[in-house]
C-alpha positions in Angstrom: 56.6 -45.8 -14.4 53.2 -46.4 -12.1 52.8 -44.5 -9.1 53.1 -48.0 -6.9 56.9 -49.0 -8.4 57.3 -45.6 -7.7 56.4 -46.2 -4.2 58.5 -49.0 -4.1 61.6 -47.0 -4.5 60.9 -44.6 -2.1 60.2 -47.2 1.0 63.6 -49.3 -0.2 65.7 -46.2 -1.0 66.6 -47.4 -4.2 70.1 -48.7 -4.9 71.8 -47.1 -7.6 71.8 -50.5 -9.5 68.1 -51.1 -8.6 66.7 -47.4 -8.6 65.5 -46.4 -12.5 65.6 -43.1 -11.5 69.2 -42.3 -12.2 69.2 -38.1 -11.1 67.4 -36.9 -8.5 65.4 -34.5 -10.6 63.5 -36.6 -11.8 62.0 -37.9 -8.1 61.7 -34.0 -7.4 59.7 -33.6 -11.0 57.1 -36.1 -9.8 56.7 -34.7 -6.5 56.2 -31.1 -7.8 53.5 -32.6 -10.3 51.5 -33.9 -7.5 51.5 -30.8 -5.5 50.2 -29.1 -8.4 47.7 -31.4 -9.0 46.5 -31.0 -5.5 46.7 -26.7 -6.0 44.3 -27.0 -9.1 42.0 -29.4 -7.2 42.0 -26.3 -4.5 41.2 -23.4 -7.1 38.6 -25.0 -8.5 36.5 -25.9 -4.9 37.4 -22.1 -4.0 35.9 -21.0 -7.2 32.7 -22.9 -7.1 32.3 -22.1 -3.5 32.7 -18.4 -4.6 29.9 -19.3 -7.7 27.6 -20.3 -4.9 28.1 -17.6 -2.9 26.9 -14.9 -5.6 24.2 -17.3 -7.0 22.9 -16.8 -3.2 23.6 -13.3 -2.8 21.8 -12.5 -5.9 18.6 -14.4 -5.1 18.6 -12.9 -1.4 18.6 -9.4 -3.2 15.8 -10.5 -5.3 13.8 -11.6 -3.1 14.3 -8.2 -1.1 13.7 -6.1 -4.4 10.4 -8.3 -4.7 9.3 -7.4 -1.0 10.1 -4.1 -0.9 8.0 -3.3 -4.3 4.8 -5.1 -3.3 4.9 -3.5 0.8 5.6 -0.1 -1.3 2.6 -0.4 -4.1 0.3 -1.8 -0.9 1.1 0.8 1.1 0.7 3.3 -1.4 -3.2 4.0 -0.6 -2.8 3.9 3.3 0.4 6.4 2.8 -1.9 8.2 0.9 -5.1 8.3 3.7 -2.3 8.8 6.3 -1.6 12.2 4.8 -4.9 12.9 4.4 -6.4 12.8 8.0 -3.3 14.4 9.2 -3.7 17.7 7.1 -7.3 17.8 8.1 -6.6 17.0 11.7 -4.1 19.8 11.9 -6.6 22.2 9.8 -9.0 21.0 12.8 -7.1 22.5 15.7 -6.5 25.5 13.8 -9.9 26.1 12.7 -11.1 25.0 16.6 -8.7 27.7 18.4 -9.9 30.1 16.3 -13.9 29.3 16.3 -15.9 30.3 19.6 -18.2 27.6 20.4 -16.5 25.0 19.6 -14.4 22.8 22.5 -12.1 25.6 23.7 -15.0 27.2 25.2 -16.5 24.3 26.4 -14.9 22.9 29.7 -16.1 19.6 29.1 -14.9 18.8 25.8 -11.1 19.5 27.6 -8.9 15.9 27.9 -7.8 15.7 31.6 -3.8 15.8 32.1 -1.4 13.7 34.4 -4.7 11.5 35.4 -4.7 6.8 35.1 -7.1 4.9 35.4 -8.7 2.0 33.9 -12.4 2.6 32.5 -12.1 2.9 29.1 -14.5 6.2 28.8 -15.0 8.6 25.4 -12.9 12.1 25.8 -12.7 14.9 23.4 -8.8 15.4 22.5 -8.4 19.5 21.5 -4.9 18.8 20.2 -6.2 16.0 17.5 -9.4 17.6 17.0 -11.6 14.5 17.1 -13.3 12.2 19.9 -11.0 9.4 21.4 -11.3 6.9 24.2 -9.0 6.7 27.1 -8.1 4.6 30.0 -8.9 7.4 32.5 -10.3 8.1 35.9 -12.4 11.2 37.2 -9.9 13.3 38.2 -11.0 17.0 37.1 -14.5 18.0 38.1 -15.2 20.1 34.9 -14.0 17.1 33.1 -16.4 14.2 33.0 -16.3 11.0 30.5 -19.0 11.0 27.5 -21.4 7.7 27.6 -20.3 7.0 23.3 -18.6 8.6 20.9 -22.1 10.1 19.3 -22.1 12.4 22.3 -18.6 13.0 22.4 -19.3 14.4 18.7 -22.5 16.3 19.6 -20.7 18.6 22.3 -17.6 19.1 20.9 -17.6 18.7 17.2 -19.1 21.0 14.3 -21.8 18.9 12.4 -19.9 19.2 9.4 -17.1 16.8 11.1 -19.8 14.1 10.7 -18.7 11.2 8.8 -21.5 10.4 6.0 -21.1 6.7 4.8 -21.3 7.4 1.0 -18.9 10.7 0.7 -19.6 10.5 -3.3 -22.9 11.5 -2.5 -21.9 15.0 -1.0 -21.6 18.3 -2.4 -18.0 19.6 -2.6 -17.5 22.2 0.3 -14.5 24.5 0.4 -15.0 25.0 4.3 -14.8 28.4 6.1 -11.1 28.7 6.1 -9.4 31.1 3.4 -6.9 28.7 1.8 -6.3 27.7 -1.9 -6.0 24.0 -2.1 -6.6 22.6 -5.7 -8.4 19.6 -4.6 -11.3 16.6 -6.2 -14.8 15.9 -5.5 -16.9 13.4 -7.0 -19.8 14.9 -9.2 -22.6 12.7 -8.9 -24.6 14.0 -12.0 -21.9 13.8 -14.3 -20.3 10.7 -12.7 -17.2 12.5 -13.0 -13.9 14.0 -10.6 -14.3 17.4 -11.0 -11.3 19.8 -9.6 -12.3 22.3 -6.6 -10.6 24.8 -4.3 -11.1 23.7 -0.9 -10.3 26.8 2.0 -8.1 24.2 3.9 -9.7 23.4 6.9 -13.4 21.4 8.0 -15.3 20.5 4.6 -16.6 17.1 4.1 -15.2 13.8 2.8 -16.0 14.1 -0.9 -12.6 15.6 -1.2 -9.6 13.5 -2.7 -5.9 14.9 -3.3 -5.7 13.5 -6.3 -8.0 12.6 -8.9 -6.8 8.6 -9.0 -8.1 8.1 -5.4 -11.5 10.2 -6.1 -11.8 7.7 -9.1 -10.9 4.7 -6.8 -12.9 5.5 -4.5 -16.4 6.8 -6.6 -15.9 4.2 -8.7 -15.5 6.7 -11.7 -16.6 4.8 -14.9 -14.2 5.4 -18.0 -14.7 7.9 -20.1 -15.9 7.2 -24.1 -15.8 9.2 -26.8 -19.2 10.6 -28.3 -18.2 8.5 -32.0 -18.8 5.4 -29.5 -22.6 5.4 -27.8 -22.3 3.0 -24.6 -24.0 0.1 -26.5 -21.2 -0.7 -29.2 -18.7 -1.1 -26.7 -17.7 -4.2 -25.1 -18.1 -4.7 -21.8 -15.2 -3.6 -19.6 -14.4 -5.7 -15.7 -12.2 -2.9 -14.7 -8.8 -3.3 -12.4 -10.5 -4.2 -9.3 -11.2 -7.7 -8.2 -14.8 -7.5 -7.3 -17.0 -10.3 -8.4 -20.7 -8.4 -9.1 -22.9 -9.4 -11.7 -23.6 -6.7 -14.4 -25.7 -6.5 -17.8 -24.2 -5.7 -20.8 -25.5 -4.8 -24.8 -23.4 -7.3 -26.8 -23.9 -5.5 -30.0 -23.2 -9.1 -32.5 -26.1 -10.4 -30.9 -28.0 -7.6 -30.5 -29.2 -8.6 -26.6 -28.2 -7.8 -23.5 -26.1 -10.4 -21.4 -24.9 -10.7 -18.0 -21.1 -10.3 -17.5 -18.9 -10.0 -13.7 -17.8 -6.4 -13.0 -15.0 -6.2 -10.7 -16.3 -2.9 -9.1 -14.3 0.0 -10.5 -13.5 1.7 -13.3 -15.7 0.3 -16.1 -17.6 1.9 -19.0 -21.1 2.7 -19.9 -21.9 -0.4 -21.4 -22.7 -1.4 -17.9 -26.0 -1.9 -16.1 -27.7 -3.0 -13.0 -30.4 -4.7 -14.1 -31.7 -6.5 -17.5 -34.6 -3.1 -17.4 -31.9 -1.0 -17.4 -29.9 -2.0 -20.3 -32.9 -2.9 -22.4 -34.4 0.4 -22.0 -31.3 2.0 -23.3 -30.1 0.1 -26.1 
């Protein structure tokens, strides 16, 4: 019977002579069959709603996976520096307090307390151990401002605190503290990061943790073994993304061509100029 005699019934109430349905089971059959109809239309929108809600979930976790990884591996050097300058800052302050000569005897190199102002002016902080600059007035009388950070340094900073602009180009210097730090210094004759025992405290800036940022930041070329002399071997770019024209000795050919070197980490087979790679292949 189609749902519209059906209907018919229902509004007219359906004699007994005129009414097919002849037990009332039946019309309660039919109406059960439509509310369960309507149920499984109602589980299936909950269950693709559900679907979508994982789907998002999942990406949204992805994403955050993704984020956190790349902040992690580019934060990884800075992390790194971070530690750096605060072990030597604290080796600073305790190889100041126990040097005469050097700020705590010198009245001026003291940073005034409790004072405001707003002249930005060059003061030497004891407790950091370097020169900063402050928004200070003149507030002590043995305190006065220094006219640039050179003369900050000057008065109240050992010479060997200077900062030299190519640290690969220094000796390594253990300092004149008595510690035992395994640490790396770039050896500029062999072009290698050599291990050396720094005392702890002052030293100089050719002086890595590890041997990975002396090699980053030396640009350490990599090693070869003696069975392959620098001109049979291909030219290497290296992991960094530099864009620096270099000379190679493609040993097919037998000539040297140019090639881009990405500034790190490359082999031997590498050379500044056409001179260079001529006279030593």
């Amino acid at each position: 019977m189609s749902q519209k005699t059906y209907r018919q019934i229902l509004n007219t109430g359906g004699s007994h002579h005129n009414n097919p349905f002849h037990k009332e089971e039946e019309l309660i059959y039919l109406e059960q069959g439509k509310y369960n109809a309507r149920c499984r239309r109602s589980d299936i929108s909950k269950f693709v709603a559900l679907l979508f809600s994982l789907i998002f979930v999942f990406v949204v976790l992805s994403v955050y996976w993704v984020s956190v990884k790349n902040l992690t591996e580019q934060n990884k050097d800075d992390l790194e520096r971070l530690l750096e300058e605060k072990e030597l800052n604290s080796t600073r302050r305790a190889y100041i307090n126990l040097t005469p000569g050097i700020s705590s005897h010198n009245g001026k190199c003291k940073l005034p307390k409790n004072c405001k102002g707003t002249n930005s002016q060059w003061y030497f902080a004891e407790e950091e151990g370097t020169c900063v600059i402050r928004n200070l007035s003149e507030c002590d009388s043995s305190t006065t401002p220094f006219e640039s950070v050179e003369d900050c340094n000057s008065q109240c900073i050992s010479p060997t605190y200077a900062v030299n602009k190519n640290p690969c180009t220094l000796a390594p210097d253990p300092g004149p503290c008595r510690g035992s730090m395994v640490r790396f210094h770039y050896n500029h004759e062999s072009r290698l990061c050599d291990k050396f025992i720094y005392g702890g405290c002052v030293g100089n800036e050719n002086n890595f943790r590890t041997v990975e940022s002396c090699q980053k930041k030396c640009d350490v070329p990599l090693p070869i073994s003696l069975e392959d002399p620098p001109c049979s071997i291909p030219p290497y770019r290296g992991p960094c993304r530099g864009n620096i024209q270099r000379w190679y000795f493609n040993n097919v050919k037998k000539i040297c061509e140019t090639f881009i070197f990405g500034g790190c980490l490359s082999n031997k087979n590498n050379f500044l100029s056409l001179e260079d790679c001529n006279d030593k292949c």
